[in-house]
FIFIVEX-286591 format. One line per 8 residues: for each residue x, y, z of C-alpha. Coordinates in steps of 0.25 Angstrom, whole numbers. Example, Ala and Ser with C-alpha at 12.3 -4.5 7.8 and 13.67 -1.06 7.14 Angstrom:
<recs>
49:-18:31; 55:-4:29 .
</recs>
This chain:
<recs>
-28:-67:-49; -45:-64:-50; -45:-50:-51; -57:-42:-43; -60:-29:-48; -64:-19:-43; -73:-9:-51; -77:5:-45 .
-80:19:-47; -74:30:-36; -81:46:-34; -80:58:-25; -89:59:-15; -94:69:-6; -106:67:6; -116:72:-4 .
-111:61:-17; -112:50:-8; -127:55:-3; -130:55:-18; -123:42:-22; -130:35:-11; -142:41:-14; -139:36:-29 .
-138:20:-24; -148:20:-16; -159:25:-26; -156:11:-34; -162:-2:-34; -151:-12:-28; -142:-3:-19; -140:-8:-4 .
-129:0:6; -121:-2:16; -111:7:24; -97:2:26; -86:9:34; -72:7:28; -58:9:34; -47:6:24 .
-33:3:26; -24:4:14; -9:-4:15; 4:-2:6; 17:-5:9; 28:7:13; 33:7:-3; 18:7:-8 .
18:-7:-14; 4:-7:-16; 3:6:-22; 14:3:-33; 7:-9:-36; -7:0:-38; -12:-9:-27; -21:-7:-14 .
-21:-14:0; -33:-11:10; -40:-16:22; -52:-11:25; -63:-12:35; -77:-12:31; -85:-12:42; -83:-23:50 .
-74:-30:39; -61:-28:36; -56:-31:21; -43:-31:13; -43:-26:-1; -31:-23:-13; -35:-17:-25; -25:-17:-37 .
-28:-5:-46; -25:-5:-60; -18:4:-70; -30:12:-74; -33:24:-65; -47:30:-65; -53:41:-70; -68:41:-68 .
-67:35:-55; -69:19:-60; -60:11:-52; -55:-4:-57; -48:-11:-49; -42:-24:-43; -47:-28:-26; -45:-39:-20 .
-52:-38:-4; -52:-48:8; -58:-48:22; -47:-47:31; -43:-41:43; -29:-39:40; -21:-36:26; -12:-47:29 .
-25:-56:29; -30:-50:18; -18:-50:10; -19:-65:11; -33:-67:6; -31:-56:-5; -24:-65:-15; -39:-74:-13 .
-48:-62:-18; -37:-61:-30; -29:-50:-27; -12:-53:-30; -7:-64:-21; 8:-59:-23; 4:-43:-19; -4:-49:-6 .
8:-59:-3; 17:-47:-4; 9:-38:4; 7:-50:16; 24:-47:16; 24:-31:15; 23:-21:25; 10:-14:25 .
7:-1:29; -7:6:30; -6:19:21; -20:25:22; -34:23:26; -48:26:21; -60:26:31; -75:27:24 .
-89:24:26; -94:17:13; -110:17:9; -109:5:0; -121:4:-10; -124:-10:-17; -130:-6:-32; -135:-16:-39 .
-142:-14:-54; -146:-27:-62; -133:-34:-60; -123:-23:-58; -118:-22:-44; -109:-12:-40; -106:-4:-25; -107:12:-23 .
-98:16:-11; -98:29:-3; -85:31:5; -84:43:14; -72:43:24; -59:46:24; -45:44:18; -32:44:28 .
-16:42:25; -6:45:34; -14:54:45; -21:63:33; -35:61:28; -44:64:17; -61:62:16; -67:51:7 .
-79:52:-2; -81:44:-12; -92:36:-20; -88:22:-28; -95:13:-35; -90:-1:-37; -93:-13:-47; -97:-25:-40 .
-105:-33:-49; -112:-35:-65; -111:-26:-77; -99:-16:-77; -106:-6:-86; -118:-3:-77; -109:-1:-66; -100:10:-74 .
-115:15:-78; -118:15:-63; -105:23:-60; -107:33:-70; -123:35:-67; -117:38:-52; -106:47:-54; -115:55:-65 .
-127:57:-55; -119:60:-45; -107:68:-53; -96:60:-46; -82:63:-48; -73:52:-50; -64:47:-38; -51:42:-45 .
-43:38:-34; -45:27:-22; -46:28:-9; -32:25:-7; -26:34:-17; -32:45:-10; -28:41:4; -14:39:0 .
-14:55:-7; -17:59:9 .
</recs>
Protein backbone atom coordinates (compact mmCIF):
# COMPACT_ATOMS: atom_id res chain seq x y z
CA UNK A 1 0.00 0.00 0.00
CA UNK A 2 1.69 3.83 -0.85
CA UNK A 3 0.87 5.51 2.02
CA UNK A 4 -0.21 9.46 1.62
CA UNK A 5 0.47 11.52 4.67
CA UNK A 6 -0.91 13.94 5.66
CA UNK A 7 0.98 16.53 7.85
CA UNK A 8 -0.79 19.63 9.61
CA UNK A 9 -1.06 21.97 12.25
CA UNK A 10 -4.90 22.60 13.91
CA UNK A 11 -5.56 26.30 16.22
CA UNK A 12 -8.58 28.08 17.90
CA UNK A 13 -9.83 30.69 15.96
CA UNK A 14 -12.09 33.40 16.51
CA UNK A 15 -13.27 36.31 13.65
CA UNK A 16 -10.53 38.40 14.82
CA UNK A 17 -7.46 35.48 14.59
CA UNK A 18 -8.56 34.68 11.32
CA UNK A 19 -8.50 38.61 10.34
CA UNK A 20 -4.87 38.46 11.52
CA UNK A 21 -3.82 35.04 10.11
CA UNK A 22 -5.15 36.20 6.75
CA UNK A 23 -3.53 39.39 7.18
CA UNK A 24 -0.13 37.31 7.98
CA UNK A 25 -0.46 35.30 4.44
CA UNK A 26 -1.19 37.88 2.53
CA UNK A 27 1.85 40.08 3.61
CA UNK A 28 4.29 37.32 1.79
CA UNK A 29 5.63 36.84 -1.33
CA UNK A 30 4.01 33.71 -3.07
CA UNK A 31 0.50 33.54 -1.32
CA UNK A 32 -2.66 33.23 -3.70
CA UNK A 33 -6.38 32.60 -2.14
CA UNK A 34 -9.30 31.22 -2.88
CA UNK A 35 -12.69 30.72 -1.07
CA UNK A 36 -14.19 27.19 -0.82
CA UNK A 37 -17.44 26.43 0.87
CA UNK A 38 -17.39 22.85 2.40
CA UNK A 39 -20.27 20.57 3.50
CA UNK A 40 -19.03 17.19 5.08
CA UNK A 41 -20.63 14.19 5.72
CA UNK A 42 -18.96 11.63 8.08
CA UNK A 43 -20.20 7.74 7.77
CA UNK A 44 -19.69 4.73 10.25
CA UNK A 45 -21.52 1.66 10.67
CA UNK A 46 -24.22 1.29 13.67
CA UNK A 47 -21.12 -0.66 15.93
CA UNK A 48 -18.62 2.18 15.11
CA UNK A 49 -16.50 -0.03 12.92
CA UNK A 50 -14.48 2.89 11.78
CA UNK A 51 -14.14 4.32 14.90
CA UNK A 52 -12.47 1.08 16.67
CA UNK A 53 -10.36 0.76 13.81
CA UNK A 54 -9.26 4.80 14.55
CA UNK A 55 -10.34 5.41 11.09
CA UNK A 56 -12.55 8.17 9.15
CA UNK A 57 -14.99 8.08 6.08
CA UNK A 58 -16.14 11.56 4.59
CA UNK A 59 -17.82 12.85 1.49
CA UNK A 60 -17.53 16.22 0.96
CA UNK A 61 -18.54 18.94 -1.24
CA UNK A 62 -16.39 21.52 -2.22
CA UNK A 63 -17.90 23.95 -4.21
CA UNK A 64 -18.99 22.44 -7.19
CA UNK A 65 -16.96 19.07 -6.54
CA UNK A 66 -17.97 16.38 -4.56
CA UNK A 67 -14.87 14.22 -3.02
CA UNK A 68 -14.48 11.09 -0.93
CA UNK A 69 -11.90 10.90 1.72
CA UNK A 70 -10.62 8.23 4.75
CA UNK A 71 -8.07 9.13 6.97
CA UNK A 72 -6.40 6.37 9.07
CA UNK A 73 -4.87 8.12 12.46
CA UNK A 74 -2.07 6.78 14.20
CA UNK A 75 -1.29 5.82 17.70
CA UNK A 76 0.22 9.19 18.58
CA UNK A 77 -2.29 11.82 19.89
CA UNK A 78 -1.36 15.41 19.66
CA UNK A 79 -0.51 17.83 21.96
CA UNK A 80 0.65 21.08 20.13
CA UNK A 81 -1.78 20.94 17.66
CA UNK A 82 0.59 18.97 14.71
CA UNK A 83 -1.43 16.41 13.20
CA UNK A 84 0.14 13.27 11.02
CA UNK A 85 -1.82 11.19 9.65
CA UNK A 86 -2.80 8.77 6.87
CA UNK A 87 -5.67 10.22 3.69
CA UNK A 88 -6.66 8.64 0.96
CA UNK A 89 -9.37 10.95 -1.30
CA UNK A 90 -11.20 10.50 -4.67
CA UNK A 91 -13.61 12.50 -6.75
CA UNK A 92 -16.76 10.83 -6.47
CA UNK A 93 -20.36 11.59 -6.06
CA UNK A 94 -21.21 8.76 -4.06
CA UNK A 95 -19.32 6.59 -1.19
CA UNK A 96 -19.96 3.53 -2.75
CA UNK A 97 -18.15 5.18 -5.90
CA UNK A 98 -15.57 6.34 -3.93
CA UNK A 99 -15.14 3.19 -2.01
CA UNK A 100 -14.24 1.63 -5.25
CA UNK A 101 -11.52 3.96 -6.46
CA UNK A 102 -10.02 4.40 -2.67
CA UNK A 103 -8.00 1.35 -2.90
CA UNK A 104 -6.23 3.25 -6.30
CA UNK A 105 -5.15 6.39 -4.20
CA UNK A 106 -3.60 3.56 -1.69
CA UNK A 107 -5.93 3.47 1.09
CA UNK A 108 -6.77 -0.53 2.52
CA UNK A 109 -8.47 -2.40 -0.25
CA UNK A 110 -9.97 -4.98 2.41
CA UNK A 111 -11.33 -2.06 4.80
CA UNK A 112 -13.03 -0.34 1.41
CA UNK A 113 -14.13 -3.91 0.26
CA UNK A 114 -15.73 -4.25 3.64
CA UNK A 115 -17.25 -1.07 3.67
CA UNK A 116 -18.90 -1.43 -0.12
CA UNK A 117 -20.73 -4.69 2.15
CA UNK A 118 -21.70 -2.59 5.33
CA UNK A 119 -24.46 -0.51 6.38
CA UNK A 120 -23.56 2.93 6.41
CA UNK A 121 -25.10 5.44 8.32
CA UNK A 122 -24.41 9.38 8.44
CA UNK A 123 -23.37 10.16 12.09
CA UNK A 124 -22.66 14.05 11.89
CA UNK A 125 -21.97 16.88 9.69
CA UNK A 126 -19.80 19.87 9.44
CA UNK A 127 -20.69 22.93 7.08
CA UNK A 128 -17.67 25.84 6.49
CA UNK A 129 -16.36 28.46 4.43
CA UNK A 130 -12.64 27.72 4.02
CA UNK A 131 -10.28 30.92 2.88
CA UNK A 132 -7.41 28.61 1.46
CA UNK A 133 -4.06 30.42 1.13
CA UNK A 134 -1.23 28.84 -1.08
CA UNK A 135 2.23 29.82 0.73
CA UNK A 136 5.26 29.24 -1.10
CA UNK A 137 8.98 29.95 0.40
CA UNK A 138 11.94 28.73 -1.73
CA UNK A 139 10.83 25.23 -2.25
CA UNK A 140 8.53 24.88 0.85
CA UNK A 141 4.90 24.75 -0.10
CA UNK A 142 2.33 24.30 2.36
CA UNK A 143 -1.76 25.64 2.69
CA UNK A 144 -3.17 28.00 5.55
CA UNK A 145 -6.87 27.32 6.09
CA UNK A 146 -9.54 29.38 7.72
CA UNK A 147 -12.70 27.39 8.52
CA UNK A 148 -15.81 29.08 10.10
CA UNK A 149 -18.96 27.23 10.13
CA UNK A 150 -20.57 24.85 12.13
CA UNK A 151 -20.53 21.51 13.64
CA UNK A 152 -24.00 19.27 13.79
CA UNK A 153 -24.93 15.66 15.23
CA UNK A 154 -28.01 14.41 15.95
CA UNK A 155 -30.28 17.86 15.76
CA UNK A 156 -27.55 19.65 18.20
CA UNK A 157 -25.00 21.99 16.99
CA UNK A 158 -21.81 23.84 17.87
CA UNK A 159 -19.76 26.98 15.88
CA UNK A 160 -16.44 26.34 13.98
CA UNK A 161 -13.38 28.40 14.11
CA UNK A 162 -10.34 27.22 13.48
CA UNK A 163 -7.00 28.05 11.46
CA UNK A 164 -4.67 25.07 10.08
CA UNK A 165 -1.73 24.87 8.41
CA UNK A 166 -0.92 21.90 6.15
CA UNK A 167 2.34 20.42 4.41
CA UNK A 168 2.17 20.03 0.98
CA UNK A 169 5.53 20.24 -0.48
CA UNK A 170 9.65 20.62 0.15
CA UNK A 171 11.66 20.92 3.35
CA UNK A 172 9.65 19.64 6.73
CA UNK A 173 11.62 21.80 8.92
CA UNK A 174 10.80 25.17 7.33
CA UNK A 175 7.28 24.27 7.33
CA UNK A 176 7.33 23.32 11.36
CA UNK A 177 9.35 26.84 11.41
CA UNK A 178 6.49 28.33 9.52
CA UNK A 179 3.88 26.82 12.18
CA UNK A 180 5.81 27.92 14.96
CA UNK A 181 6.47 31.62 13.59
CA UNK A 182 2.40 31.74 12.94
CA UNK A 183 1.16 30.50 16.16
CA UNK A 184 3.79 32.78 18.23
CA UNK A 185 2.66 36.14 16.26
CA UNK A 186 -0.50 35.23 16.57
CA UNK A 187 -0.47 33.41 20.16
CA UNK A 188 -2.44 30.63 19.03
CA UNK A 189 -3.69 27.98 21.14
CA UNK A 190 -3.35 24.37 19.99
CA UNK A 191 -6.65 22.66 18.62
CA UNK A 192 -6.04 18.90 19.44
CA UNK A 193 -8.89 17.48 18.37
CA UNK A 194 -10.67 17.04 14.68
CA UNK A 195 -13.46 18.23 13.25
CA UNK A 196 -15.18 14.82 13.80
CA UNK A 197 -13.98 14.27 17.22
CA UNK A 198 -15.80 17.31 18.08
CA UNK A 199 -18.95 16.73 16.31
CA UNK A 200 -19.41 13.40 17.56
CA UNK A 201 -19.04 15.07 21.49
CA UNK A 202 -22.50 17.00 20.51
Amino acid sequence: MNKTMEKEYKWRADELLLNRALLWASSRIGSQSRTIRMESSYFDTADGMLRNKKAALRLRRENERTVCCMKLRGEEESTDGLRAHEEYQCDAGTLEDGLRQLPEKGAPEALCGELLHAELKKICTVSFRRCAVLLQEQDTVCELALDKGELRREGRSAPLCEIELEYVAGDEKAFHALAAELADQLDLVPENESKLARAMKL
